[in-house]
C-alpha positions as CSV (number, residue, x, y, z in Angstrom):
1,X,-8.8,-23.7,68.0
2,X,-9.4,-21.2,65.4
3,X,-13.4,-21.4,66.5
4,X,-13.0,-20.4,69.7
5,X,-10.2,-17.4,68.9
6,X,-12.6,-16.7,65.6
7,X,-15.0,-14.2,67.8
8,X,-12.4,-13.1,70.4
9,X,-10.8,-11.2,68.1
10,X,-10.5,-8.4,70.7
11,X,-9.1,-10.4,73.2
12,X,-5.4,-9.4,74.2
13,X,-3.2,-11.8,74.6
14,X,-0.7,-9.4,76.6
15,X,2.5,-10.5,77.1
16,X,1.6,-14.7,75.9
17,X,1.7,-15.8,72.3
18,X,-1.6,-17.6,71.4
19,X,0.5,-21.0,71.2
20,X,1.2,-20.3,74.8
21,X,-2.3,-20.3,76.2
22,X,-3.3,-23.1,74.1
23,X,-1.2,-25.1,75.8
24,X,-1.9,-24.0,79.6
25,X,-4.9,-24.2,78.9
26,X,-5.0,-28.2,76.8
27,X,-7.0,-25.8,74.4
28,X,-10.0,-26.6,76.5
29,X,-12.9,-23.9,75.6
30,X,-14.0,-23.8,79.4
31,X,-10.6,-23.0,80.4
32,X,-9.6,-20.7,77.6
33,X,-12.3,-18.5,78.8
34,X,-11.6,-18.9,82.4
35,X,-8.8,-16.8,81.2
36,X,-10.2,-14.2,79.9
37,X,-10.3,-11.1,82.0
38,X,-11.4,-7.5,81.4
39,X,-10.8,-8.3,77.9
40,X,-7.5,-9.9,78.2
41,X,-5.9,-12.8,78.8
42,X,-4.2,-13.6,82.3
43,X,-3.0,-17.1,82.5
44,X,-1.9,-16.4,86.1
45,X,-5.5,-16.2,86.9
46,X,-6.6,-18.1,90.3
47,X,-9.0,-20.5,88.1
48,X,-5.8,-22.6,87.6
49,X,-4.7,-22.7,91.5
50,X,-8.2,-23.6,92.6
51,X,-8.3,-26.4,90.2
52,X,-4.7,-27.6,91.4
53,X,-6.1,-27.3,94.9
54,X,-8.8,-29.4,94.0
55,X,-6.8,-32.3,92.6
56,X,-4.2,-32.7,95.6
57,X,-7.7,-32.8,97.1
58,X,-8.8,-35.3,95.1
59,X,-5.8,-37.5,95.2
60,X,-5.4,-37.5,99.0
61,X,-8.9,-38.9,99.3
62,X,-8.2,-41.3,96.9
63,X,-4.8,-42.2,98.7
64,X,-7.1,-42.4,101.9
65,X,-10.0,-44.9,100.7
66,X,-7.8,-47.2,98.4
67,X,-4.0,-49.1,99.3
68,X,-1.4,-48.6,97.1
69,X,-2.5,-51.7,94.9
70,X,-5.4,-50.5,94.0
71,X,-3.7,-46.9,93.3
72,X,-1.3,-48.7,90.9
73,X,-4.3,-50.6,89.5
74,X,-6.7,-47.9,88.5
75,X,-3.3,-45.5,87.4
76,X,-2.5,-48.6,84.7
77,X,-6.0,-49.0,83.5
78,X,-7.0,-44.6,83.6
79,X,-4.0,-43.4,82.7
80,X,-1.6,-44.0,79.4
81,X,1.1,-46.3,79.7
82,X,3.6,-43.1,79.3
83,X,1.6,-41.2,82.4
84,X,2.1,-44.2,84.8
C-alpha cells in the first residue's frame, strides 16, 4: 500500500497505526480515502455504516427472491470454501 500512503504523507493517522486502517479498510484505495477527513484519518467515519446498511439490504432482497437452496448454491460457488 506504500502507493497510496506515498503522497498522503500528511495524512494523520490519529490514534490508529497504519496496519490498523489497512485492514478496516481490505487496503482498498476507495475506501482508504473514504477515510480520510480534514486531513486525518477517522475509521469511525459513517462511509462504513452506510455500506453495512447497504449489505443487510442487499442480503434481505436476496433472502426474498431466492429459497434457501439457491442461497446455499450461489454461497458455495461465490464465496470460498472457508466463508461458507
Amino acid at each position: 500500500m506504500d502507493h497510496w500512503w506515498k503522497p498522503k504523507e500528511m495524512v494523520g493517522l490519529g490514534d490508529y497505526a497504519k496496519e490498523e486502517v489497512e485492514d478496516v479498510t481490505g487496503c482498498i484505495p476507495w475506501f482508504l480515502e473514504k477515510c480520510v477527513v480534514q486531513g486525518e484519518i477517522h475509521l469511525d467515519h459513517g462511509f462504513f455504516t452506510e455500506i453495512y446498511s447497504e449489505a443487510l439490504s442487499f442480503e434481505a432482497d436476496i433472502q426474498k427472491k431466492m429459497s434457501w437452496g439457491e442461497i446455499s448454491m450461489y454461497a458455495t460457488i461465490v464465496l470460498p470454501p472457508r466463508l461458507c
